[in-house]
C-alpha positions in Angstrom: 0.0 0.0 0.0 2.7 2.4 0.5 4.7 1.6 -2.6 1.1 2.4 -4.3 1.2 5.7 -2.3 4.5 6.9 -3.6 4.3 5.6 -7.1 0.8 7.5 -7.3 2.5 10.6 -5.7 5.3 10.8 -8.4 3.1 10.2 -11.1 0.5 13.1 -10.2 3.8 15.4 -9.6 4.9 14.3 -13.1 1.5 14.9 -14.8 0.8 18.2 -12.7 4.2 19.7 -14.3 3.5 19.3 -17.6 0.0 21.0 -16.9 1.8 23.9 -16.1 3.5 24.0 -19.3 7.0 22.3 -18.2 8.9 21.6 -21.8 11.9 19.9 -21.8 14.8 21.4 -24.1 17.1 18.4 -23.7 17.6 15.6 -21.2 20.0 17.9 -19.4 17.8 21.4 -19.6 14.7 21.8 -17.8 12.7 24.8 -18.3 9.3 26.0 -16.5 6.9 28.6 -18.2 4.2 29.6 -16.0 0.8 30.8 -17.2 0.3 34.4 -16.9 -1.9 35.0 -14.2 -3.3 38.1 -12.4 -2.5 36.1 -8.9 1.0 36.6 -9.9 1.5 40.1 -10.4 2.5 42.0 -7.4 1.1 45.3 -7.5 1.5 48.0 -4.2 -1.7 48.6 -2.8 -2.0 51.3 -0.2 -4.7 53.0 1.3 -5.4 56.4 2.7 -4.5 54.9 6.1 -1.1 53.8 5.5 0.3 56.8 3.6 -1.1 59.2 6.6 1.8 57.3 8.5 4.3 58.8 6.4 3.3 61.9 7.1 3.4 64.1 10.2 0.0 61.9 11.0 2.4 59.2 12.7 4.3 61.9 14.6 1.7 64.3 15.9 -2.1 64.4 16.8 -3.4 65.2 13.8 -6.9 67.5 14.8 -9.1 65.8 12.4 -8.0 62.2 12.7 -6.7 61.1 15.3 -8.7 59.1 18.0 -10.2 60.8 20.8 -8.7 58.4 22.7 -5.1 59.3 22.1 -5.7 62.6 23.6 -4.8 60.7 26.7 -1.4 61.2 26.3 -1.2 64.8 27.0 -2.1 65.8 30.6 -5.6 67.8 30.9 -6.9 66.7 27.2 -8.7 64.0 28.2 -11.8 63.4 28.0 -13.3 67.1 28.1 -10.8 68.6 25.4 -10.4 65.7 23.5 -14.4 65.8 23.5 -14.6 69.4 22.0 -11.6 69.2 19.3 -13.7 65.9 17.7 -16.8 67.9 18.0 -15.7 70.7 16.3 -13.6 69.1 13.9 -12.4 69.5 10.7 -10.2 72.2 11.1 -8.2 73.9 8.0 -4.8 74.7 10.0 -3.4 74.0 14.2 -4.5 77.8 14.9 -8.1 77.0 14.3 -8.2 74.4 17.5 -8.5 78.2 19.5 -11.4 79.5 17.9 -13.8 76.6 20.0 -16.5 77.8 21.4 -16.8 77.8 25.0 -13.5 77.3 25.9 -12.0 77.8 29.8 -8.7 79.8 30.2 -7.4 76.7 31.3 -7.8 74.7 28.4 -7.0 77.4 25.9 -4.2 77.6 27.5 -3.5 73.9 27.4 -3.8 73.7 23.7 -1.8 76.8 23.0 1.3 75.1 25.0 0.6 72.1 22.8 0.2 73.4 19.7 3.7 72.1 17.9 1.9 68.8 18.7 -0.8 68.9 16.6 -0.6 68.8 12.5 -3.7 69.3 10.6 -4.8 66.7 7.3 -8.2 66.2 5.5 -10.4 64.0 7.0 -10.0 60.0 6.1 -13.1 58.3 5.9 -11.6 55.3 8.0 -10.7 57.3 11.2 -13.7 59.1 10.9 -16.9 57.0 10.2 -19.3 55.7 12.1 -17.6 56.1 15.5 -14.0 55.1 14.5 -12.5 58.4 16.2 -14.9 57.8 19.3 -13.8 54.1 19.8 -11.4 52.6 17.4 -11.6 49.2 18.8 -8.5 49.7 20.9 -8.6 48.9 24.7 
């Protein structure tokens, strides 16, 4: 039963090369020609995600992307400020974080100490849908 095995192995190797176009130049020469296929070609795909981390996205908070959540990381943001910059979000440039309404001394002043933080980008539909920027899925 295991010779059978082996000798039925081989045989479907054999007949499996030449399905894939194996020709034989000479008894020393192999040569494999694969079928052109659109599996094979490697093409870069990127989305909008990846390329923000190029950017200054990957290095600062960017004001109309980043998650709420991150805000964490600098003392007094969160959750109140972080709350109001997603609220009033997008913003065309860092200096328009200061025009919020309603903010206290305190946390103007807060966001003007911070504000070589903070880059601005155009909104990117996957930080910002549904409530991505609210709760990314990361706890």
């Amino acid at each position: 039963m295991k010779k059978l095995i082996q000798i039925l192995t081989v045989l479907v190797l054999v007949i499996s090369s030449f399905a894939l176009g194996m020709t034989q130049s000479s008894a020393s020469e192999l040569q494999f020609t694969l079928p052109s296929s659109p599996i094979l070609a490697v093409t870069e795909r990127r989305n909008p995600a990846d390329a923000m981390f190029e950017t200054e996205f990957g290095k600062k908070y960017d004001l109309n992307n980043t998650p709420l959540r991150k805000f964490r990381e600098i003392p007094g943001f969160y959750p109140t400020l972080a709350k109001k910059i997603g609220q009033y979000a997008p913003y065309e440039k860092v200096e328009d974080v200061l025009n919020i309404p309603d903010l206290s001394e305190g946390q103007r002043a807060k966001l003007e100490a911070n504000l070589d933080k903070f880059t601005v980008n155009p909104p990117i539909d996957v930080f910002n849908e549904e409530d991505n920027r609210i709760n990314p899925g990361v706890y």
